[in-house]
C-alpha positions in Angstrom: 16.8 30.4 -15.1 13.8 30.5 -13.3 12.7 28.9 -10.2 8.9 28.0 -8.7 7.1 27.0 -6.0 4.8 25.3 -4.2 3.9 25.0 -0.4 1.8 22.0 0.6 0.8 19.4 2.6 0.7 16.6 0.3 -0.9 14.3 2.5 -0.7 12.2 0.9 0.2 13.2 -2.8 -3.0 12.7 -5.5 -3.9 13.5 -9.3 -4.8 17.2 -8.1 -0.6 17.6 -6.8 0.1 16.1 -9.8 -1.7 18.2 -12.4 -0.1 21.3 -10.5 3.6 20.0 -9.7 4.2 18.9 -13.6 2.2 22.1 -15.0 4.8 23.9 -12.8 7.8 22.0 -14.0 6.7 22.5 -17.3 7.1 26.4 -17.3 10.0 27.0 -14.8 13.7 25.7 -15.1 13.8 24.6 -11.5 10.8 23.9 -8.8 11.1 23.6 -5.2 8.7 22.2 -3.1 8.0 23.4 0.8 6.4 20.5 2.4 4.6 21.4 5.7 5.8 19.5 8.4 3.1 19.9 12.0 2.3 18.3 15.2 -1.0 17.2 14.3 0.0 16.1 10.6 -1.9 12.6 9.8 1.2 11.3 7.5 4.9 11.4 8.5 6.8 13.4 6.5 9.7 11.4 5.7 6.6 9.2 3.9 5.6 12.3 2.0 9.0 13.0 1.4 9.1 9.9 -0.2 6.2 9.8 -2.3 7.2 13.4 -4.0 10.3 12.0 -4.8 9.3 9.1 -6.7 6.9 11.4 -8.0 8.5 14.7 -9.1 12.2 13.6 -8.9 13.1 16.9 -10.8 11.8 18.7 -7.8 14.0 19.8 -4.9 11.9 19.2 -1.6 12.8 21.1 1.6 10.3 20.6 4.7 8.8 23.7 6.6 7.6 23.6 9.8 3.8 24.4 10.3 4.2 27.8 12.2 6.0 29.3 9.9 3.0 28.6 7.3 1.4 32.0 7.6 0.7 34.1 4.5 1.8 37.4 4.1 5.6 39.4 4.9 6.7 37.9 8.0 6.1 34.3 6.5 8.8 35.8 3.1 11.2 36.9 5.7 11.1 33.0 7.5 11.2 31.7 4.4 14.2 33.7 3.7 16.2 31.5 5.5 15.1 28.3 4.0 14.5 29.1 0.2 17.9 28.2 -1.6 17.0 30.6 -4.3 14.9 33.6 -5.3 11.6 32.4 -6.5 9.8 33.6 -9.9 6.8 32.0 -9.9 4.5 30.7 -6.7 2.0 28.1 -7.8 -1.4 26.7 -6.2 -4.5 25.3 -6.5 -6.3 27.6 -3.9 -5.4 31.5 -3.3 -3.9 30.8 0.4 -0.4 31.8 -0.9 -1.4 34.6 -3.4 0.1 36.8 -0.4 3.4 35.0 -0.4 4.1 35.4 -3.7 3.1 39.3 -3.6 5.7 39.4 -0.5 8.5 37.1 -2.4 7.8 39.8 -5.5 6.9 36.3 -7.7 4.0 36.1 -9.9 1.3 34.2 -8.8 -0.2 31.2 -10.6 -3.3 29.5 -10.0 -3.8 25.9 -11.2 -7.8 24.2 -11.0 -8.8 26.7 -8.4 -12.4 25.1 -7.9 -11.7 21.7 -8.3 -13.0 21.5 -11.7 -10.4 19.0 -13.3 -9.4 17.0 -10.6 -12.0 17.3 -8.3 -10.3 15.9 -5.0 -8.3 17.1 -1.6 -6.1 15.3 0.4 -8.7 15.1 3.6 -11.2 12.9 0.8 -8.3 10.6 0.1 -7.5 9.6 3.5 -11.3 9.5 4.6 -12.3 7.5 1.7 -8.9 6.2 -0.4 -10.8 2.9 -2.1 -13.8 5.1 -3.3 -11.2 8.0 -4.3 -9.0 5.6 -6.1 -8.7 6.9 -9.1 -7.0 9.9 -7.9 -4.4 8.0 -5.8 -1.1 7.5 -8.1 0.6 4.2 -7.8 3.3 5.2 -5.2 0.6 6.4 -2.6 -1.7 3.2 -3.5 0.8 1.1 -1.8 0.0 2.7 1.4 -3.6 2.7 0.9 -4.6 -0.3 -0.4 -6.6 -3.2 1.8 -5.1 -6.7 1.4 -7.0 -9.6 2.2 -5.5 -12.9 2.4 -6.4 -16.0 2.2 -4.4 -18.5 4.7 -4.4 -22.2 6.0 -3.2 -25.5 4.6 -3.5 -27.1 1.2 -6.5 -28.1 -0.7 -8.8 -26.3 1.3 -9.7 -24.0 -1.8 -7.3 -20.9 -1.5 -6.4 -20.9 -5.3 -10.0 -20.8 -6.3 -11.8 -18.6 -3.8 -8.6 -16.4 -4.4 -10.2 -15.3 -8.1 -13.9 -15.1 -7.6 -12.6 -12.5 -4.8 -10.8 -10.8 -7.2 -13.1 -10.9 -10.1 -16.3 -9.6 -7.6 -14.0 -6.8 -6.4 -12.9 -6.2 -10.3 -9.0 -5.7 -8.4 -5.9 -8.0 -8.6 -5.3 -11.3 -6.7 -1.6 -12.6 -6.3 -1.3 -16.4 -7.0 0.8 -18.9 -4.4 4.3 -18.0 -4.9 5.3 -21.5 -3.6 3.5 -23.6 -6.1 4.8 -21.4 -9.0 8.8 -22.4 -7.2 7.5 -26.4 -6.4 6.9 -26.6 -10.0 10.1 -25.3 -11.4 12.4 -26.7 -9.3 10.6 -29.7 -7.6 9.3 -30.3 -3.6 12.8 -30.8 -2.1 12.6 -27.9 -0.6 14.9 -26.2 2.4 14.9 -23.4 4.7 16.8 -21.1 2.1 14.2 -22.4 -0.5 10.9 -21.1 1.5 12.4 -17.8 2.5 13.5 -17.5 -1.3 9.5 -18.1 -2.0 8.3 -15.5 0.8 11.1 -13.4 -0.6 9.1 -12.8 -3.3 6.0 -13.2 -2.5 6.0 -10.3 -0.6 7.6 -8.2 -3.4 5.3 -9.2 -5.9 2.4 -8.1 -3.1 4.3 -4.6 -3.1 4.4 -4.1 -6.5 0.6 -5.5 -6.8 -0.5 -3.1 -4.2 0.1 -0.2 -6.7 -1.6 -1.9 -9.3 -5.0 -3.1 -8.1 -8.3 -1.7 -7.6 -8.5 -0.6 -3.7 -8.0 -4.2 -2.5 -5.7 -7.0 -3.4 -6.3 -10.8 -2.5 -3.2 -12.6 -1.4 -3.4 -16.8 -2.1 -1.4 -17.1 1.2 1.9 -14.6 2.4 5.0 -15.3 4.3 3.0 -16.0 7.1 2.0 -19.3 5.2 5.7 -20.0 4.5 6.3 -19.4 8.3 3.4 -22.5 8.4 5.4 -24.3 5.8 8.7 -24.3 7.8 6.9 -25.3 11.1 5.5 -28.0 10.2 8.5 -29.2 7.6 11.3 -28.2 9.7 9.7 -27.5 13.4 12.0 -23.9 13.5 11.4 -21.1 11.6 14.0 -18.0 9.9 14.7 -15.4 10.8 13.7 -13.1 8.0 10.5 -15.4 8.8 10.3 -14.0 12.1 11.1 -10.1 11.4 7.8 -10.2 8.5 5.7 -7.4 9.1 4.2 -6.6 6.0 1.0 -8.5 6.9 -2.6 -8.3 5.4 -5.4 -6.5 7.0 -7.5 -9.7 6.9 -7.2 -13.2 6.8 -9.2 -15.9 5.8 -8.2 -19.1 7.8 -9.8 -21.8 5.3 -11.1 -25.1 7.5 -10.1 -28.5 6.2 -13.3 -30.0 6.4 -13.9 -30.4 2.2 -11.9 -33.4 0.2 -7.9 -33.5 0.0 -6.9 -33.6 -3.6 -3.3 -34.4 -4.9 -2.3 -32.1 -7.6 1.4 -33.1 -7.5 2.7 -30.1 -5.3 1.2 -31.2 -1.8 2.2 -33.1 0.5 -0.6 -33.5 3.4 -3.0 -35.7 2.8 -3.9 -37.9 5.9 -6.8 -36.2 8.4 -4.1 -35.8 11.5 -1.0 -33.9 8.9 -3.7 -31.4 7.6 -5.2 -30.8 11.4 -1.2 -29.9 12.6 -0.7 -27.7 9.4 -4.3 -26.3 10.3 -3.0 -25.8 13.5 0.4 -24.2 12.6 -1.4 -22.0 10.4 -3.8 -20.5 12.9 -0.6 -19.8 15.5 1.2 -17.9 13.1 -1.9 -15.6 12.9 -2.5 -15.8 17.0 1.1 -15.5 18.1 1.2 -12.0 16.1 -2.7 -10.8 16.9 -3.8 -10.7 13.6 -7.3 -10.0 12.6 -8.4 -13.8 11.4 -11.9 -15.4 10.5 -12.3 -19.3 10.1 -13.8 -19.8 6.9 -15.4 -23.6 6.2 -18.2 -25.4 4.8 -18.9 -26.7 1.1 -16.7 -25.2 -1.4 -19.6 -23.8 -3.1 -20.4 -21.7 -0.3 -17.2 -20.4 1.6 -17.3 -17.6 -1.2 -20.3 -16.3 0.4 -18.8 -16.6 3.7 -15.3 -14.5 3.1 -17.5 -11.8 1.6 -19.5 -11.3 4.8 -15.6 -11.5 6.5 -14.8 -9.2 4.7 -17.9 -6.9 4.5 -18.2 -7.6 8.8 -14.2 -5.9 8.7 -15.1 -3.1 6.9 -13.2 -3.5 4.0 
């Protein structure tokens, strides 16, 4: 049996951990991983702790405080304490630990010292995660990943501004939940119904967020079904209330273009769509959300949510 492994940061985890954790697994029987915990680190570890699991569930991951981190014999002897295990093999990507492994009496093994096949570090990730996506794997993405959604009451041109956003962006967009649950099982809908729709909503948003392209646009969130149950029911829920799972911009669209009946709405007449208006912009005031009022022609509110977004820096 033998045993490897690796002290890092992982913060967060990218394709460079990932080249060098599975190498490792590949030519040991059994890998630990020493993840440095410190004062100053930008990512909790419990986070990280999380990430690697999902990650390299093989891998057994013990945390390691950042003073102990030191190369050379007195770091073996700490470690001593810690390590479940005699260690074989000592893998990295730079030659920070070739001490360690001299001091453990493990042979050293150096994976893409220079960067050369996956040329990224952790620091580049969290500076710049959208223009580093690539390297970011799926679990991590959720973390990093903008959402921008789009918010306010019906037939004000969510569901078609939603994928022009998307398609300029080349990322994912997330359709309205609610109108894909009106349709199946018709408008009568109750309190359980609309938490059952932001329910899912926001798991299909969780899910999304490790699939798209930096950015994901949201065709409303539960903070529209909030909306929905104040103006429907005048209370909301409380799993309503607890949501906190909410977008880094949103795009309050005006009511000032043409109502159209579709067959799933229900506010049509100038003073219903100025309350759910209204109810819409509270939800996003009452929590301090960053908002912009988008209105004007249909044809050009596209323009205007990409100068939103642009202005917000995402």
């Amino acid at each position: 049996m033998t045993t490897g492994l690796i002290v890092g940061n992982f913060a967060p985890p990218h394709a460079g951990h990932v080249l060098l954790v599975e190498t490792a697994q590949a030519m040991v029987d059994e890998l630990i991983l020493l993840v440095i915990v410190a004062q100053d680190e930008p990512i909790p570890f419990a986070r990280r702790k999380a990430w690697i699991a999902e990650l390299f569930p093989k891998a057994e991951v013990f945390p390691i405080d950042g003073i102990v981190a030191e190369a050379g014999g007195a770091y073996s002897e700490r470690l001593a304490a810690i390590l479940p295990k005699p260690i074989d093999l000592v893998f990295a990507g730079d030659g920070e630990t070739l001490a360690l492994a001299t001091a453990l009496g493990a042979r050293y093994v150096q994976i893409d010292p220079y960067y050369q096949t996956v040329p990224i570090t952790s620091a580049q990730v969290r500076a710049d995660p959208i223009g580093n996506w690539r390297f970011v794997p799926p679990p991590v993405r959720e973390h990093y990943a903008r959402t921008i959604c789009l918010h306010g009451p019906e037939s004000t041109g969510k569901s078609t501004l939603a994928p022009a956003l998307a398609a300029h962006f080349d990322t994912l967009w997330l359709p309205e939940y609610g109108r894909t649950y009106c349709e199946t099982f018709g408008l009568a809908l109750t309190m359980a119904d609309l938490v059952a729709i932001a329910r899912t909503h926001a798991a299909m948003t969780r899910a999304a967020k490790r699939q798209c392209n930096g950015r994901l646009i949201l065709d409303t969130d539960p903070l529209m079904t909030a909306a929905w149950a104040d103006i429907l029911f005048e209370r909301s829920d409380p799993w309503l209330d607890r949501f906190t799972e909410t977008a880094d911009l949103y795009l309050l669209l005006d009511i000032d273009m043409p109502w159209v009946d579709d067959g799933t709405r229900f506010f049509g007449d100038e003073a219903r769509r100025r309350r759910f208006l209204e109810c819409s912009r509270a939800q996003l005031d009452r929590r301090g959300l960053p908002y912009v009022l988008i209105g004007g022609p249909a044809e050009e509110r596209f323009d205007r949510s990409l100068e939103a977004i642009k202005a917000a820096g995402l």
